[in-house]
C-alpha positions as CSV (number, residue, x, y, z in Angstrom):
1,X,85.1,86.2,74.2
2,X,87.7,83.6,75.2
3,X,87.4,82.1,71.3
4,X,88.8,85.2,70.4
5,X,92.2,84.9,72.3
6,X,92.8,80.8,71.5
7,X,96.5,81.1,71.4
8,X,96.6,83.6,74.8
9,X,94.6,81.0,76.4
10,X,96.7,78.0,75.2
11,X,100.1,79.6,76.4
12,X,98.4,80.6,80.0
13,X,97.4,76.8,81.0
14,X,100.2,75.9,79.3
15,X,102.4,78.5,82.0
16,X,101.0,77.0,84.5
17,X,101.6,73.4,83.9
18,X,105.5,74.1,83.1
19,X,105.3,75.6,86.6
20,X,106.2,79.0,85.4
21,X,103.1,80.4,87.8
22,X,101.2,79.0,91.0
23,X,98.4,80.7,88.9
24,X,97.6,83.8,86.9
25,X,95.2,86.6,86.0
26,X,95.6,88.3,82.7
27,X,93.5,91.6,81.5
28,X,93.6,93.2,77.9
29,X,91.8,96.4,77.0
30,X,92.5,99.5,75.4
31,X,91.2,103.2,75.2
32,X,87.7,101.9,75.0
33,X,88.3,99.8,78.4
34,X,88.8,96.0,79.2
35,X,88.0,93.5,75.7
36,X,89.3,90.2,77.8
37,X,89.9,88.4,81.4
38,X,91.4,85.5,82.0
39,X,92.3,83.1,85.1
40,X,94.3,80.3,85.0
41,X,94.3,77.8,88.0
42,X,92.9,78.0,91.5
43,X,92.4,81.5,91.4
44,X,89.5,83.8,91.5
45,X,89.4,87.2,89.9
46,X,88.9,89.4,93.6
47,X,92.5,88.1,94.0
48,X,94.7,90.5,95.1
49,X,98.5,90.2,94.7
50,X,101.8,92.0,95.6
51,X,102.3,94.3,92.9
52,X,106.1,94.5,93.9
53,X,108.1,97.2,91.6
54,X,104.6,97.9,89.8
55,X,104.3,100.3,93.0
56,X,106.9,102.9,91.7
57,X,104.8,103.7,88.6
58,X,101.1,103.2,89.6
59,X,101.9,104.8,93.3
60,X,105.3,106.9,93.3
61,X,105.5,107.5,89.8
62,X,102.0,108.9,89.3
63,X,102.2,110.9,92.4
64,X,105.2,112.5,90.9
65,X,103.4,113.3,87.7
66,X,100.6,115.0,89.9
67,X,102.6,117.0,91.7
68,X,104.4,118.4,88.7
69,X,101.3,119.4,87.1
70,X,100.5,120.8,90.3
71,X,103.4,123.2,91.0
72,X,104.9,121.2,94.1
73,X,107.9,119.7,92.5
74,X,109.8,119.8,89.2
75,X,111.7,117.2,86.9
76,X,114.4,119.2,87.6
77,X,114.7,120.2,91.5
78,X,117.6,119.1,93.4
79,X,117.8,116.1,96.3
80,X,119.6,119.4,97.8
81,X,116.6,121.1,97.4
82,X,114.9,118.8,99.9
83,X,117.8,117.2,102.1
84,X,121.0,117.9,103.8
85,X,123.2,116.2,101.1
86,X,126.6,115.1,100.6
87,X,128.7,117.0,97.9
88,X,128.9,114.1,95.0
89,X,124.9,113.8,95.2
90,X,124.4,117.3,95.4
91,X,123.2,117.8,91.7
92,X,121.0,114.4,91.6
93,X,117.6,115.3,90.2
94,X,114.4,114.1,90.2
95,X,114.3,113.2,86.6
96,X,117.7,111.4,87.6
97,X,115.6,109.6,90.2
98,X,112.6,109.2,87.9
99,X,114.8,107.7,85.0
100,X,117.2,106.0,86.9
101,X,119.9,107.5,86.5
102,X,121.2,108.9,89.6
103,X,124.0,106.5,90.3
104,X,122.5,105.5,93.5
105,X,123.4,101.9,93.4
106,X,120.5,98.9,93.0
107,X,120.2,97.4,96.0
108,X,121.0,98.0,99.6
109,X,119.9,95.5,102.5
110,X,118.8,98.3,104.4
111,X,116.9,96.2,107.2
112,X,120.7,94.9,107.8
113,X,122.7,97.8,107.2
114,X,119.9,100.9,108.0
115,X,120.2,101.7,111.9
116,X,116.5,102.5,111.9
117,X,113.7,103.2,109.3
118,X,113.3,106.9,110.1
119,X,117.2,107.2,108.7
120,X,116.9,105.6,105.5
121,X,117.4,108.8,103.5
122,X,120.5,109.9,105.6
123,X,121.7,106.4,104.8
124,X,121.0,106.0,101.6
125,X,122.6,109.6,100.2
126,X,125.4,108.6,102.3
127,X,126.5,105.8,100.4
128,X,129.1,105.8,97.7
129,X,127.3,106.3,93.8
130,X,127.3,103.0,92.1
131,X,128.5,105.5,89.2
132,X,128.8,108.9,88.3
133,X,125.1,110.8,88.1
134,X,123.6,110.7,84.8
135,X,126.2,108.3,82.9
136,X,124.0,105.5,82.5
137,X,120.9,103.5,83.4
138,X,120.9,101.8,87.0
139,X,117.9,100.2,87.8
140,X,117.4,101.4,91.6
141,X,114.9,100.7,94.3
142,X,117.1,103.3,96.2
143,X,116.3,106.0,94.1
144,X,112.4,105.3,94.9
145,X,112.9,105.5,98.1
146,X,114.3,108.4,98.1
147,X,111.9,109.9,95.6
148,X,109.0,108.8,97.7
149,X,110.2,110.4,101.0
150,X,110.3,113.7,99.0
151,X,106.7,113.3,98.5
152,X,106.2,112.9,102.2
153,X,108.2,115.6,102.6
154,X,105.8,118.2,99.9
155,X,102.7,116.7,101.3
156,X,103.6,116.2,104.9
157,X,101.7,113.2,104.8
158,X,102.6,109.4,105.1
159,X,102.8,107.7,101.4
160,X,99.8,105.5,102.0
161,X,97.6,108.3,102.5
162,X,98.6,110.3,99.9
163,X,98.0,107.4,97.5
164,X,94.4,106.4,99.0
165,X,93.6,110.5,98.6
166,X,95.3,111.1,95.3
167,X,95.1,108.3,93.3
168,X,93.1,105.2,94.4
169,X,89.7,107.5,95.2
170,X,89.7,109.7,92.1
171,X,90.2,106.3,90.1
172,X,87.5,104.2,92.2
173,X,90.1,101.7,93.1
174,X,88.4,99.7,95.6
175,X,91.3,96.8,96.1
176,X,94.6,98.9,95.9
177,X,96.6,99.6,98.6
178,X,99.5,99.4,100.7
179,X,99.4,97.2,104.2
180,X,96.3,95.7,102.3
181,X,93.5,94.5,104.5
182,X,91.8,92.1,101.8
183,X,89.9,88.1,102.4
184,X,91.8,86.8,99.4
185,X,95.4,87.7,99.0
186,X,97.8,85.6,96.9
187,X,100.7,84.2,99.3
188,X,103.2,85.5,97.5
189,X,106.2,83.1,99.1
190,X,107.6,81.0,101.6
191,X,109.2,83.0,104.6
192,X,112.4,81.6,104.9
193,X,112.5,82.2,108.5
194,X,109.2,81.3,109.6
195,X,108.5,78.7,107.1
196,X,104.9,79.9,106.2
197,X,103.6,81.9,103.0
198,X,103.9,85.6,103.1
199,X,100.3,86.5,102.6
200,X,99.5,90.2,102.9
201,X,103.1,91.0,103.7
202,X,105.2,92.6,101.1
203,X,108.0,90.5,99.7
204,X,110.5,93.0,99.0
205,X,112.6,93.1,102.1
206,X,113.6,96.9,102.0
207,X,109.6,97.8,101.8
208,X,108.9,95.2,104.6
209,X,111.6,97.2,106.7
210,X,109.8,100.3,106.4
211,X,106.5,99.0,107.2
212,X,105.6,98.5,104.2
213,X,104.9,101.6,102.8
214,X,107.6,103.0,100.2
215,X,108.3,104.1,97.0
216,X,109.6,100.9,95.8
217,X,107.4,98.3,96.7
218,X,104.5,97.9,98.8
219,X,101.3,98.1,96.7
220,X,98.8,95.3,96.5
221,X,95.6,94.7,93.8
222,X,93.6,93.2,91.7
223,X,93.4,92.7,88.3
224,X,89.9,94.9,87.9
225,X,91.6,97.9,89.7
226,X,94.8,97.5,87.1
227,X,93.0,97.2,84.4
228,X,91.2,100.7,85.3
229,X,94.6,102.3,86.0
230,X,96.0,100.8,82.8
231,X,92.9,102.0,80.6
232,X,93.5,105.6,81.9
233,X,97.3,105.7,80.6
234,X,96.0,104.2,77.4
235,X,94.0,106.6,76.7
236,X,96.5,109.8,77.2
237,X,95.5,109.9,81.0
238,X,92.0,110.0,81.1
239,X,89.2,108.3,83.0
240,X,85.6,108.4,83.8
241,X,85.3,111.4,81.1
242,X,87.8,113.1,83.6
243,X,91.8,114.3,83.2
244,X,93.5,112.3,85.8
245,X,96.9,112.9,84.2
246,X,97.5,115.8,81.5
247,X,98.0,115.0,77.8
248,X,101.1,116.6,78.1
249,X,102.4,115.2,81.3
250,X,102.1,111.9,80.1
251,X,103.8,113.0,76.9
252,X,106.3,113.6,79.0
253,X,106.7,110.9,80.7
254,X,107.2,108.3,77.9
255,X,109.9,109.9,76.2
256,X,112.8,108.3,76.1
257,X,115.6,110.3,78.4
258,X,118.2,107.6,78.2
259,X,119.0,107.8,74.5
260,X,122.2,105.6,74.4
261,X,122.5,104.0,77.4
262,X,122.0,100.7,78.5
263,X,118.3,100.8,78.4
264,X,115.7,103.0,77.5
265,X,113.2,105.0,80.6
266,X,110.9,107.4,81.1
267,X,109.7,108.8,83.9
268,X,109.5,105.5,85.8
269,X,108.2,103.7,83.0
270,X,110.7,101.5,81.5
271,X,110.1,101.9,77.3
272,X,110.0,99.4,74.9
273,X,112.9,99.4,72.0
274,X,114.7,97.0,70.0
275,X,116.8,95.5,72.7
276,X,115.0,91.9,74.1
277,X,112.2,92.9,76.1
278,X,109.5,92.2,78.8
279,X,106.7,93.8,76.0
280,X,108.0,91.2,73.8
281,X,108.5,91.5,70.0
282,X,105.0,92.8,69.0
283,X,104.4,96.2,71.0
284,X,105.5,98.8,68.9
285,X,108.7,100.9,69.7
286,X,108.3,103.5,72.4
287,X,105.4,101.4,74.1
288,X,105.6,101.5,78.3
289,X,104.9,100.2,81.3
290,X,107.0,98.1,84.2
291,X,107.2,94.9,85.5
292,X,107.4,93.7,89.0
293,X,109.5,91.2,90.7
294,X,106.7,88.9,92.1
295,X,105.7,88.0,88.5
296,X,103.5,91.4,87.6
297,X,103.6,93.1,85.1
298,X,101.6,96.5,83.2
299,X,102.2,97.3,79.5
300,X,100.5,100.1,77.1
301,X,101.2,99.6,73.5
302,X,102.1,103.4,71.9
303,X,100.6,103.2,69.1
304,X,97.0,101.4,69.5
305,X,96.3,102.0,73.1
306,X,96.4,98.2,73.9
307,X,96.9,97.3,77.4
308,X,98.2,94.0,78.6
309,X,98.1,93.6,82.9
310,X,99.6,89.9,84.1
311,X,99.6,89.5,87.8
312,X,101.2,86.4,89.1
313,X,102.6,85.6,92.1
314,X,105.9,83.2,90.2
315,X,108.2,83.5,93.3
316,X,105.4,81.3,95.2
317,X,107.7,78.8,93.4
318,X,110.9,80.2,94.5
319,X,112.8,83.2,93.9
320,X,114.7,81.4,91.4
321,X,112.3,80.2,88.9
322,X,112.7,83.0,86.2
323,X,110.6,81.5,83.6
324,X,108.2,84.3,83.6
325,X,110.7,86.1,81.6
326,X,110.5,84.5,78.4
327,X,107.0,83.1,79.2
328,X,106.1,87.7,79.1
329,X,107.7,87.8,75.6
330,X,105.6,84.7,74.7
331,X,102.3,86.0,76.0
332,X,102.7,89.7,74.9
333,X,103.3,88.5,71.6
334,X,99.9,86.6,71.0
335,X,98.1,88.9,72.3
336,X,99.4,91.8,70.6
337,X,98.5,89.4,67.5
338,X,94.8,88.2,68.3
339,X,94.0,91.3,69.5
340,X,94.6,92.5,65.7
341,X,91.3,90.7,64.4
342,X,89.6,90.9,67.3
């Protein structure tokens, strides 16, 4: 198998002795299921890593999708529908949310700002819009939040349970999860205020704040359980013979709702197009998935089901080193051609 992928393997060792990764697991399938697996480094493939921003479309996202399909929420419902709200966020949907265009701004420091985790929504809605609501793309981990405490809010149920219950059983996930009890978790950094790795503790700060469990960030894996959830989008949303998502939710989902603005999202996937990209050159227009700030990453080309998961754990080497972003476009693009004559 690994003869078939020569150039893949090539730029993975070579990632890891330019120091763009600690160490790295790759998986590439597509409909059919998983074709190759590959570790580079001292690293096993049981690892489990912080998934990061992957959370918001394999935990948040898909939960959003389910409850769609199953009459508890719609793309176009109200934050008023759910929350006492003020007047300029009145109107902020759940597609808005889902597509990032709400206006809620990026970033907060909530664990700074936020008197206390059971507030965050009250806090968050009460802060002035980045923009006006609907004018343009602004990635936000607010918006997640937000999105995710409205599931808690249909379900009446913490967002760690509804994932184990809703998504991680029906797809057999045996290593996914969020405050992750696992033998063999990738540190993921250095704490600056401890001094010793973060191992089994999210990274993102805002996550950490709220116990870890958010719409965000949060989730950990593996690469076996990603490559199970990413052979299910592949192949329009089934698994194990089974309909997790519907053909026409996921439809849905990939379209592209930001048509002239800054960047192009579905619901919570962020879509390939002819701007510079994380999917790289090769994957064909319209293709999806999301990366995550750790060094993960999950992408399903459109048109021939191929799947590409990359879990690494690059901030290990500081927060800084942003060589993973080229280093994706480099990768994505050798597989997408091996995988051609494979």
């Amino acid at each position: 198998m690994k003869n078939a992928f020569q150039d893949t393997i090539r730029l993975l060792e070579q990632g890891l002795e330019e120091k763009v990764y600690p160490y790295s697991v790759v998986a590439v399938g597509n409909r059919n299921g998983e074709i190759f697996r590959y570790c580079v480094g001292e690293v096993t493939e049981d690892k489990v890593f912080d998934l990061a921003s992957l959370t918001k479309i394999v935990s948040t996202s898909t939960i959003g999708f389910q409850f769609i399909q199953q009459g508890y929420l719609s793309l176009h419902d109200k934050l008023s529908d759910f929350f006492d709200v003020p007047d300029d966020k009145k109107d902020i949907t759940i597609k808005n949310l889902m597509t990032h265009t709400s206006g809620l701004p990026a970033y907060i420091d909530l664990m700074d700002q936020c008197p206390s985790p059971d507030q965050v929504v009250n806090f968050i809605l009460h802060w002035p819009l980045a923009i006006p609501v609907g004018t343009d793309v602004i990635y936000s981990c607010m918006g997640y939040i937000v999105l995710a405490k409205i599931i808690e809010q249909i379900k009446g149920m913490p967002m760690d349970l509804i994932f184990n219950q809703d998504v991680a059983q029906p797809l057999k996930l045996k290593n996914t999860g969020f405050c992750l009890q696992h033998p063999n978790i990738a540190p993921t950094a250095i704490d600056n205020k401890t001094g010793r790795p973060l191992c089994g503790v999210v990274h993102d700060q805002n996550a950490r704040y709220l116990g870890g469990i958010s719409g965000n960030a949060g989730l950990f894996s593996d690469i076996h359980d990603l490559s199970i959830f990413a052979q299910m989008l592949a192949n329009g949303g089934v698994i194990y013979g089974h309909e997790f998502i519907s053909k026409r939710m996921l439809q849905v989902a990939v379209q592209n709702y930001t048509e002239g603005m800054s960047e192009h999202r579905g619901l919570g996937f962020s879509l390939k197009s002819q701007r510079s990209h994380p999917a790289g050159d090769l994957f064909s227009i319209g293709s999806f998935g999301h990366t995550g700030f750790t060094g993960t990453s999950l992408w399903v080309d459109k048109t021939s089901g191929t799947y590409v998961v990359f879990l690494t754990n690059r901030v290990y080497l500081g927060v800084s080193n942003n060589k993973i972003i080229r280093f994706r476009r480099l990768l994505h693009n050798t597989i997408i051609s091996e995988i051609q004559g494979f």
